[in-house]
C-alpha positions, 0 to 999 in steps of 0.5 A: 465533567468529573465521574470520580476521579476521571475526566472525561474527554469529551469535556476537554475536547468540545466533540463537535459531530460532523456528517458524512456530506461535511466529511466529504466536503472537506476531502473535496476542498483538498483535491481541488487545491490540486486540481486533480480529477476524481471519481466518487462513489457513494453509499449510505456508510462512506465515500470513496474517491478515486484518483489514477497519477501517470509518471512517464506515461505509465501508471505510477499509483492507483489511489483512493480516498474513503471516507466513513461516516464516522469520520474515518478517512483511510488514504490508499495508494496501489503500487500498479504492479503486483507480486506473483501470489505463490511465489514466496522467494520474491515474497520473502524479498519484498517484505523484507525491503519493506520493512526496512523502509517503513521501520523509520516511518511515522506515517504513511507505511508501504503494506503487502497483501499476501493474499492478492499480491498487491502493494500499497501505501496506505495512512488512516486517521479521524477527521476532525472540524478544525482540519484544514484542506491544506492539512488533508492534502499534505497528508494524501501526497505522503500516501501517494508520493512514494520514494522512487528509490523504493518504489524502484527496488519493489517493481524490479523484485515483482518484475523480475524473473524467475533464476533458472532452477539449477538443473539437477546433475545428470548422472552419466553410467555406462550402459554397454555390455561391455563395460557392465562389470568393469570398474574403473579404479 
């Protein structure tokens, strides 16, 4: 449709409107793939898919799905650590490690909540009815499968403990009598 001397979207790209049930369905096709397990957690306004990945019997991403009804799909992985909330010299550290790592990254971006300490991956994108489960998959294992050199570096500046603040120099006076007025030259 032309208004003017604008096109509309709509009439270039046919917007065929999906459900949330169909949204979600979608979601569902692409876990099975995997055969991975999952826990759903639904209201009116979205879902939420929960997953839990183990790497040499520890926790490795905590990861969530959530679907709108409007066909927004937020894919969330939460590193199982966290960064001490008021310590700011690991902060600082932590955040400059990540930039550096997402600065070349298109998609999926390691993000620091500075509120709670968390860390994630996380990727946003519109569902669309010509997607895939193959699609949405490839998509959900670049959200959850973070660079273990990175993923490294992030645990070990969480983890690791605090340097020994320096202890101040201790003065040392003389508190004889004896020497009370003596100078040393």
């Amino acid at each position: 449709m032309v208004q003017g001397n604008r096109i509309s979207l709509r009439s270039i790209y046919k917007e065929e409107k999906m459900e949330l049930e169909e949204y979600c369905h979608l979601i569902e096709q692409a876990l099975k793939i995997q055969n991975w397990s999952y826990m759903k957690d639904e209201d009116e306004k979205k879902m939420i898919f929960s997953l839990n990945f183990l790497q040499n019997g520890e926790y490795y991403t905590k990861c969530k799905v959530i679907v709108n009804k409007f066909g927004i799909c937020d894919m969330l992985a939460y590193l199982p650590f966290n960064c001490p909330k008021n310590d700011m010299t690991k902060a600082a550290g932590l955040v400059r490690k990540i930039t550096e790592h997402n600065y070349p990254r298109r998609y999926a971006t390691i993000r620091f909540n500075f509120s709670d300490g968390t860390i994630r991956s996380s990727y946003s994108f519109k569902i669309f009815p010509t997607m895939t489960p193959e699609f949405i998959i490839d998509v959900f294992k670049d959200v959850k499968d973070i660079d273990e050199d990175i993923y490294g570096v992030l645990k070990n500046i969480c983890k690791s403990r605090r340097e020994k603040q320096q202890e101040p120099f201790e003065i040392i006076a003389s508190v004889s009598k004896k020497d009370k007025f003596r100078l040393d030259l």
